[in-house]
Biopython code that builds the backbone (N, CA, C, O; Angstrom):
import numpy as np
from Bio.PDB.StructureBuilder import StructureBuilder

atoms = [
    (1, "UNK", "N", (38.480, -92.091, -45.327)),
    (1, "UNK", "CA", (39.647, -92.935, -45.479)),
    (1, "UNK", "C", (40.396, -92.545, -46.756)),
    (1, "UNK", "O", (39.858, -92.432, -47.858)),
    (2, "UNK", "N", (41.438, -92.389, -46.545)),
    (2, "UNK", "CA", (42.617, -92.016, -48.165)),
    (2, "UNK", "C", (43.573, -93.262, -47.830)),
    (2, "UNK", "O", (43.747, -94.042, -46.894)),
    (3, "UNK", "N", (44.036, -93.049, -48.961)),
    (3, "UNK", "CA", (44.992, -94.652, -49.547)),
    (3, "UNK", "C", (45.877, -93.968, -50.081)),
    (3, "UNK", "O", (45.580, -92.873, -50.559)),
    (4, "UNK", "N", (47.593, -94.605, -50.144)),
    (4, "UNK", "CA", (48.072, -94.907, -50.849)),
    (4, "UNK", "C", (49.441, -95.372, -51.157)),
    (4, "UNK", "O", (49.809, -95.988, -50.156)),
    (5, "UNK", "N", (50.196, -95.379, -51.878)),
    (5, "UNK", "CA", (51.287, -96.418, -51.976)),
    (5, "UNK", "C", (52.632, -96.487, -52.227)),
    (5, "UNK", "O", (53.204, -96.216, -53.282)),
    (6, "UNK", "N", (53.163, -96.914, -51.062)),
    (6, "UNK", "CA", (54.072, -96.491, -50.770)),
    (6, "UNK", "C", (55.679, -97.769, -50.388)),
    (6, "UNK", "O", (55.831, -98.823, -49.770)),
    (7, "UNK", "N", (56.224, -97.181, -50.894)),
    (7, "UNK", "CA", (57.344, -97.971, -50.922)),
    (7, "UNK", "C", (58.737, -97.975, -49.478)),
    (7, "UNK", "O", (59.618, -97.118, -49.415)),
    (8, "UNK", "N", (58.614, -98.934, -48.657)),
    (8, "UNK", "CA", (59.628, -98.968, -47.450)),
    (8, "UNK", "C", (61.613, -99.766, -47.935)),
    (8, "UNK", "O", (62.077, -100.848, -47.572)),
    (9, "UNK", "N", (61.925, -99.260, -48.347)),
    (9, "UNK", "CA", (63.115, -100.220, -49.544)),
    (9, "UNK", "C", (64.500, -100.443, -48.195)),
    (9, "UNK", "O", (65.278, -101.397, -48.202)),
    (10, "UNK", "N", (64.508, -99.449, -47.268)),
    (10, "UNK", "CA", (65.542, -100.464, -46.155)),
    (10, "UNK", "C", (65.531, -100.268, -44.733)),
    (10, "UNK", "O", (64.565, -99.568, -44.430)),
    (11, "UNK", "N", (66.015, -100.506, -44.033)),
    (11, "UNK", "CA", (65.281, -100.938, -42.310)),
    (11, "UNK", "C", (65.127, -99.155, -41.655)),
    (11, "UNK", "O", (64.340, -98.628, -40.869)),
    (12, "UNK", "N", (66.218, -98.686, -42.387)),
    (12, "UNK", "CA", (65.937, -97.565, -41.559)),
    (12, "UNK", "C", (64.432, -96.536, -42.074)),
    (12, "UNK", "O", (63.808, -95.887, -41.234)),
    (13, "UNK", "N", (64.068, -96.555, -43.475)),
    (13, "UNK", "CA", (63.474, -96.283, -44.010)),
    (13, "UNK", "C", (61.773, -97.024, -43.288)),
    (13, "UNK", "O", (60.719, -96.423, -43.492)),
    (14, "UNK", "N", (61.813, -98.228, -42.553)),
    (14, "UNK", "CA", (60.927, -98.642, -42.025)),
    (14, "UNK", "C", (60.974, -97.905, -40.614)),
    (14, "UNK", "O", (59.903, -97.471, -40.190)),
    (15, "UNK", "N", (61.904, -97.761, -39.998)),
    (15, "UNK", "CA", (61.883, -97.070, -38.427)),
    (15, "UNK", "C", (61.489, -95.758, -38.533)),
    (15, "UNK", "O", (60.740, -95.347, -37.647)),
    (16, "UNK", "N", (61.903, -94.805, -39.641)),
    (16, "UNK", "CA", (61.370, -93.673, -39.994)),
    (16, "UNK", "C", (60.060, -93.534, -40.136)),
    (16, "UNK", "O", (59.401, -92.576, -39.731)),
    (17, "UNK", "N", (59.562, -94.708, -40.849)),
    (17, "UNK", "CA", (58.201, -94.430, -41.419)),
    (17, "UNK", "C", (57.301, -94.406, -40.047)),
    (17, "UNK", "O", (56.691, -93.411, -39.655)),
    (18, "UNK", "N", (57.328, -95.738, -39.356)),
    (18, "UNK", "CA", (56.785, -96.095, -37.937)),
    (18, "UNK", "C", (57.273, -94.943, -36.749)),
    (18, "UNK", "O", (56.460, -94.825, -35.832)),
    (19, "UNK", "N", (58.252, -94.257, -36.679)),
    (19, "UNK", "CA", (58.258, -93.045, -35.974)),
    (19, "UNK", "C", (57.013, -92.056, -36.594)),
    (19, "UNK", "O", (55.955, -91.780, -36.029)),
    (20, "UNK", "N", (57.452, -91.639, -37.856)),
    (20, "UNK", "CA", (55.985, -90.343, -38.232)),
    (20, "UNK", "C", (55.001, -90.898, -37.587)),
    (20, "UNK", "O", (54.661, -90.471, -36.483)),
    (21, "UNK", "N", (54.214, -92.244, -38.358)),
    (21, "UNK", "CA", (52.983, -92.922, -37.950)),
    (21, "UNK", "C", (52.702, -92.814, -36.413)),
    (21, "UNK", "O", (51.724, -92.234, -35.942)),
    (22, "UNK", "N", (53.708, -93.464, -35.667)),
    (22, "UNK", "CA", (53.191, -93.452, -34.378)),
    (22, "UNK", "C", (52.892, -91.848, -33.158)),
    (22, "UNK", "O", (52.562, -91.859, -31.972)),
    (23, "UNK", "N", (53.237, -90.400, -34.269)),
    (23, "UNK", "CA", (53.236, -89.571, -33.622)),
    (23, "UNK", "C", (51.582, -89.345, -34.120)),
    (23, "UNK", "O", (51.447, -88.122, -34.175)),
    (24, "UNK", "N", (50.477, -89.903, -34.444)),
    (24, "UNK", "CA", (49.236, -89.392, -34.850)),
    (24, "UNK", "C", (48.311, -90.588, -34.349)),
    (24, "UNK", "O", (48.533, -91.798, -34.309)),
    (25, "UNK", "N", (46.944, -89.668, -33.898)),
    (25, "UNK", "CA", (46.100, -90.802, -33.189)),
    (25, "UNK", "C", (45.333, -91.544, -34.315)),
    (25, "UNK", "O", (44.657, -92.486, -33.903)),
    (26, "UNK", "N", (45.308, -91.386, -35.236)),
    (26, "UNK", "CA", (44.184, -92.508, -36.280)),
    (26, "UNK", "C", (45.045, -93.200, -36.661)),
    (26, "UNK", "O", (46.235, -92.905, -36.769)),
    (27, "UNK", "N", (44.315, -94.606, -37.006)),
    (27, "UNK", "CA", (44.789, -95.492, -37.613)),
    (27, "UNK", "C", (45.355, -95.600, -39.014)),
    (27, "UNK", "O", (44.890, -94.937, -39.941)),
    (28, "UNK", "N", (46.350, -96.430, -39.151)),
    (28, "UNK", "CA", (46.901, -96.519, -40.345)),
    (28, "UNK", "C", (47.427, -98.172, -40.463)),
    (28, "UNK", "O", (48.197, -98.828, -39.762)),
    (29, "UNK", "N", (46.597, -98.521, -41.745)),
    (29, "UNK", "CA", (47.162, -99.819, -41.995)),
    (29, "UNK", "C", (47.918, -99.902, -43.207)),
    (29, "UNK", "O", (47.899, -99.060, -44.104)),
    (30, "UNK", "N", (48.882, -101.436, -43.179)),
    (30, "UNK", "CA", (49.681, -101.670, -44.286)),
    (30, "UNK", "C", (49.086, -102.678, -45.091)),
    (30, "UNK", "O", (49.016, -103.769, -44.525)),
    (31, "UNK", "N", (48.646, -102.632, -46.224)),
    (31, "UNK", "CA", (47.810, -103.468, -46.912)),
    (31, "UNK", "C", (49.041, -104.341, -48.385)),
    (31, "UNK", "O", (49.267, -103.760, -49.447)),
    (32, "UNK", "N", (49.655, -105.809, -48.019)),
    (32, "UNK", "CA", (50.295, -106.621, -48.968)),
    (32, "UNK", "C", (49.575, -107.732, -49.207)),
    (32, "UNK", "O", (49.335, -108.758, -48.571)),
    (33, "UNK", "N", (49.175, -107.145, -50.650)),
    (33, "UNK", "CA", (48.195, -108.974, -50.591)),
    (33, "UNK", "C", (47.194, -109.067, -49.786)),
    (33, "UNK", "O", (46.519, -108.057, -49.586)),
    (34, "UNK", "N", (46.920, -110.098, -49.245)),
    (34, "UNK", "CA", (46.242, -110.713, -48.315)),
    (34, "UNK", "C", (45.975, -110.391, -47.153)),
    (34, "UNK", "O", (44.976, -110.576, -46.458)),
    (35, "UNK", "N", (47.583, -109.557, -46.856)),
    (35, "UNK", "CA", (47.809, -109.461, -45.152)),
    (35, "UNK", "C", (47.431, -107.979, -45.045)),
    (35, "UNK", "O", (47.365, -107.357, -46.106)),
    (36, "UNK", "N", (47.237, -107.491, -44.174)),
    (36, "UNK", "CA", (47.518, -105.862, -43.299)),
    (36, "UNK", "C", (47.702, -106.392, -42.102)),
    (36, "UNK", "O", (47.321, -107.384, -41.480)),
    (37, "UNK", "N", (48.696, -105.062, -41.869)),
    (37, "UNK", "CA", (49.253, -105.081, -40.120)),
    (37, "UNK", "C", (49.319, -103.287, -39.904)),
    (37, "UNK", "O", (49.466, -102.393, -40.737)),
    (38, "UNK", "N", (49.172, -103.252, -38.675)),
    (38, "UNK", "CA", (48.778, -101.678, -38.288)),
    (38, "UNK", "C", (50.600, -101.733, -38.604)),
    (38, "UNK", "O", (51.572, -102.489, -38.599)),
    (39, "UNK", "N", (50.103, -100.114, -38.900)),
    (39, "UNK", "CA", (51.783, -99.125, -39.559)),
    (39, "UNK", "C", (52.272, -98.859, -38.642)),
    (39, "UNK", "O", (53.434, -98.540, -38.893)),
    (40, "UNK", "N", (51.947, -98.766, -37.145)),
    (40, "UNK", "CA", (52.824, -98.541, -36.390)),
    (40, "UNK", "C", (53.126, -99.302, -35.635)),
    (40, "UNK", "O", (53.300, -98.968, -34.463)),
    (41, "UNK", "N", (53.311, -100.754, -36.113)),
    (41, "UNK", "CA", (54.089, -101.956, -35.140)),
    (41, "UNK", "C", (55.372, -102.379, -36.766)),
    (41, "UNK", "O", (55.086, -102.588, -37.945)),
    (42, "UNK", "N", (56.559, -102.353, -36.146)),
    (42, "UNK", "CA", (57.703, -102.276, -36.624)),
    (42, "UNK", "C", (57.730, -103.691, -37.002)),
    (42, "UNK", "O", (58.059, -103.875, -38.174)),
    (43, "UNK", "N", (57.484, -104.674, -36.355)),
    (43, "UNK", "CA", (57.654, -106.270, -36.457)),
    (43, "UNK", "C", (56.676, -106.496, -37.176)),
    (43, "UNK", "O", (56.743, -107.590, -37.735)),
    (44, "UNK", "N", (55.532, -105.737, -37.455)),
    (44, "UNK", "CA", (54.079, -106.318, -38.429)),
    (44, "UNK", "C", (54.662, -106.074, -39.708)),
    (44, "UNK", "O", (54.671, -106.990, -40.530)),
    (45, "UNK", "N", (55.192, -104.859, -40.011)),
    (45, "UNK", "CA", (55.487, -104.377, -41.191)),
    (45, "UNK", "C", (56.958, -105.072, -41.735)),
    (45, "UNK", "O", (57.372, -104.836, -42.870)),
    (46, "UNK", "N", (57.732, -106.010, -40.726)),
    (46, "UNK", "CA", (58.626, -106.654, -41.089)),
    (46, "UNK", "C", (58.216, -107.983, -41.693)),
    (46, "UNK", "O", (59.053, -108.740, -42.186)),
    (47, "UNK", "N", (56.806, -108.284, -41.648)),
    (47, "UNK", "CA", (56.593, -109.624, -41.546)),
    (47, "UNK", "C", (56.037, -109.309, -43.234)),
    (47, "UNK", "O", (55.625, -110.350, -43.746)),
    (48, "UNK", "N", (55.965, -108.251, -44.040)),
    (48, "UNK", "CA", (54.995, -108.206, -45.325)),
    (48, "UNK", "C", (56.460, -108.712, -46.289)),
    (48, "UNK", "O", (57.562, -109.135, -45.940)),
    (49, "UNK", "N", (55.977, -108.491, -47.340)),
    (49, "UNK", "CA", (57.210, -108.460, -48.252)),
    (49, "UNK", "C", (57.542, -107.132, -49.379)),
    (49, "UNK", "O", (56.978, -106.764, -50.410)),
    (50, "UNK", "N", (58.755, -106.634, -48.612)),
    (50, "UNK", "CA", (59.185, -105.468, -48.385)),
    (50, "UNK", "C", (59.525, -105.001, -49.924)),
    (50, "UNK", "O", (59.525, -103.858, -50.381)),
    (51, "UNK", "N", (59.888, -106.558, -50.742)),
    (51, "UNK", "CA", (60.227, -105.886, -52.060)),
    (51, "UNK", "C", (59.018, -105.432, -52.748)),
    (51, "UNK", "O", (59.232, -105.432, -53.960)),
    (52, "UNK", "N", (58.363, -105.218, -52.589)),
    (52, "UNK", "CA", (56.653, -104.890, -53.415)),
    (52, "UNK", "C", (56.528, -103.786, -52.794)),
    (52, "UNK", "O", (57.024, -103.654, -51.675)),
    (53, "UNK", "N", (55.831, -102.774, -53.413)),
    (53, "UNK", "CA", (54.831, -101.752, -52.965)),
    (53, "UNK", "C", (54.153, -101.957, -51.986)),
    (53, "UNK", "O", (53.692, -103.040, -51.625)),
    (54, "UNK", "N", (54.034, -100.843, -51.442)),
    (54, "UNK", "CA", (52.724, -101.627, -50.295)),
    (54, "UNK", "C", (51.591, -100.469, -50.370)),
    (54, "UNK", "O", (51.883, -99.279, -50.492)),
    (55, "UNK", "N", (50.041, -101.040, -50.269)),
    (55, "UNK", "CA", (49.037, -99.586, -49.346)),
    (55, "UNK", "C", (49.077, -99.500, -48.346)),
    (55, "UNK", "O", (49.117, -100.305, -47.414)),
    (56, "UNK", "N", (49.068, -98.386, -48.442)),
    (56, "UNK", "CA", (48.594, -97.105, -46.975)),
    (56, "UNK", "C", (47.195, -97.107, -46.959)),
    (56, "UNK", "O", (46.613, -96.648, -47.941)),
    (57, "UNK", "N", (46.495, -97.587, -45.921)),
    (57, "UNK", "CA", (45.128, -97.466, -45.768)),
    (57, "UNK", "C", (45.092, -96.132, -44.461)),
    (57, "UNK", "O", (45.574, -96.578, -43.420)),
    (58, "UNK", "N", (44.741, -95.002, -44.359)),
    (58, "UNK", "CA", (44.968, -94.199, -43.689)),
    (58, "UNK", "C", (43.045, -93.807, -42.701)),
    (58, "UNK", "O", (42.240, -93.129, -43.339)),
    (59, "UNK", "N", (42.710, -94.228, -41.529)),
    (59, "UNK", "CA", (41.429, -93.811, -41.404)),
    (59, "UNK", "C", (41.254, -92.744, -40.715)),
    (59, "UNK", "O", (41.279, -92.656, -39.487)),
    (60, "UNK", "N", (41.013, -91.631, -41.740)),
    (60, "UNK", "CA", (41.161, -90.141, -41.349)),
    (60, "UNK", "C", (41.030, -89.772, -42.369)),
    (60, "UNK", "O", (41.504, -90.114, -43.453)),
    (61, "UNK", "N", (39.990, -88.621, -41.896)),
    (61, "UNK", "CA", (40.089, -87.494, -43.546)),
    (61, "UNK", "C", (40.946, -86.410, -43.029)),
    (61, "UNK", "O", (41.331, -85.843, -44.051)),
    (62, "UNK", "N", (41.547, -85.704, -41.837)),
    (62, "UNK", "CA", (42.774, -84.932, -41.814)),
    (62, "UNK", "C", (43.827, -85.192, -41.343)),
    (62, "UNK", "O", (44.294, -85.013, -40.218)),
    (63, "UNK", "N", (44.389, -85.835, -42.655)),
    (63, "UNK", "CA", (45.878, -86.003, -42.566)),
    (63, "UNK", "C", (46.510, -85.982, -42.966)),
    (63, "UNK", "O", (47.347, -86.825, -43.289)),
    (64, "UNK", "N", (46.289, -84.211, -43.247)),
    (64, "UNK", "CA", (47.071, -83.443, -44.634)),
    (64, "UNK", "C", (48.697, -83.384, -44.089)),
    (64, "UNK", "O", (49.546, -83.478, -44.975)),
    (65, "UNK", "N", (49.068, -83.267, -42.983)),
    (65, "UNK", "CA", (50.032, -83.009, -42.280)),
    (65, "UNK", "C", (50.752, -84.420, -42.041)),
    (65, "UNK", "O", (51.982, -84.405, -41.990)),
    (66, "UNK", "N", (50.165, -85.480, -41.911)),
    (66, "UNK", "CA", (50.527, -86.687, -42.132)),
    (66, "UNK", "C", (51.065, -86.905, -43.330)),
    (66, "UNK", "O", (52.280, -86.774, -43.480)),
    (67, "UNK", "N", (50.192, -87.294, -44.433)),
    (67, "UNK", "CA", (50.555, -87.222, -46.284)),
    (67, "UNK", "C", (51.550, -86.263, -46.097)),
    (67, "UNK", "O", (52.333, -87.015, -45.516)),
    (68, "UNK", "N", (52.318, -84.870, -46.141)),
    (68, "UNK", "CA", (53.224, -84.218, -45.894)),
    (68, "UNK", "C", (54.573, -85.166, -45.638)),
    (68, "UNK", "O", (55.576, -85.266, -46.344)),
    (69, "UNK", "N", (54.156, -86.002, -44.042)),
    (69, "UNK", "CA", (55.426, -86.076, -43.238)),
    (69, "UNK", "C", (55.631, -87.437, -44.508)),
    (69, "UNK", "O", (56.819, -87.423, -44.831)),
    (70, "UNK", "N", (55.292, -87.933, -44.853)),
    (70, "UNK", "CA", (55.030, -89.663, -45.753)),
    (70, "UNK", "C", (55.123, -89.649, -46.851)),
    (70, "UNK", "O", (55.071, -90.795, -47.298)),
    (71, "UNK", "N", (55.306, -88.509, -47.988)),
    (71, "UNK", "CA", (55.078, -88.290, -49.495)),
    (71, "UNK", "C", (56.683, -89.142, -49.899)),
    (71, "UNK", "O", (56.808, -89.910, -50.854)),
    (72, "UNK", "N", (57.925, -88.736, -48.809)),
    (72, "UNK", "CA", (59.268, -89.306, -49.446)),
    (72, "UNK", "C", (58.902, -90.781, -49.962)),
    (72, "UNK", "O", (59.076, -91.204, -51.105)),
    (73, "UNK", "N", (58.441, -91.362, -49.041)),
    (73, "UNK", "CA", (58.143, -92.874, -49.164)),
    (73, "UNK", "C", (56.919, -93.104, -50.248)),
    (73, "UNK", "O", (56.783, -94.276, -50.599)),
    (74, "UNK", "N", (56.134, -92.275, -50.746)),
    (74, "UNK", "CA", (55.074, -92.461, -51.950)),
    (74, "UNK", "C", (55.767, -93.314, -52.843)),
    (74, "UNK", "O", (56.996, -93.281, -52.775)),
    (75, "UNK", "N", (55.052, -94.335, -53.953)),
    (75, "UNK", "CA", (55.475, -94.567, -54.983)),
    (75, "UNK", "C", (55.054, -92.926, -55.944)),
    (75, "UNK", "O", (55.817, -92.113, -56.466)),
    (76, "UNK", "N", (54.417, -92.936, -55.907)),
    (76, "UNK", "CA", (53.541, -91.627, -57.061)),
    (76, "UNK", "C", (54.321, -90.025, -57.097)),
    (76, "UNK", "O", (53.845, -89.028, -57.639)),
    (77, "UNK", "N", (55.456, -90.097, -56.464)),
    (77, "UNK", "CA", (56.422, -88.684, -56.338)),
    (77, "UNK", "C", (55.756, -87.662, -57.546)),
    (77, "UNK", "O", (56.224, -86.538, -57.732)),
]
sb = StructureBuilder()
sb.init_structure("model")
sb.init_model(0)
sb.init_chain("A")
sb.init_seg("    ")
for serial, (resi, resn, name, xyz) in enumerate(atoms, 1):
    if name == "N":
        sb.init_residue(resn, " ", resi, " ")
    sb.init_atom(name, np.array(xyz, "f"), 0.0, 1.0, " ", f" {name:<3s}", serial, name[0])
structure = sb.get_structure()
């Protein structure tokens, strides 16, 4: 499992993100607070609060090609 954190700041920037995500079979969760909702339901990730950082809980160790498509959205550039 790799982590990490990443910032979604406006709607299209969320449809982008949930397009990459949903082209790969492992899971990926969004971790705010309390809550997680899988990364590739568009309405879960609407429901966090968008002004905060969020984690990437990613369950996969190859997803070097993933991290690639997802680094724009990193906080950690």
């Amino acid at each position: 499992m790799k982590s990490l954190v990443i910032k979604l700041d406006t709607i299209n920037d969320v449809k982008n993100f949930v397009n990459i995500v949903s082209k790969y079979d492992f899971d990926v969760d969004l971790v705010s607070g309390r809550y997680a909702v899988d990364a590739k339901s568009i309405m879960g990730i609407f429901s966090l609060d968008l002004a905060k950082s969020i984690k990437m809980e990613i369950y996969s160790d190859d997803c070097a090609a993933f991290l690639d498509e997802v680094k724009d959205f990193s906080v950690d550039k």
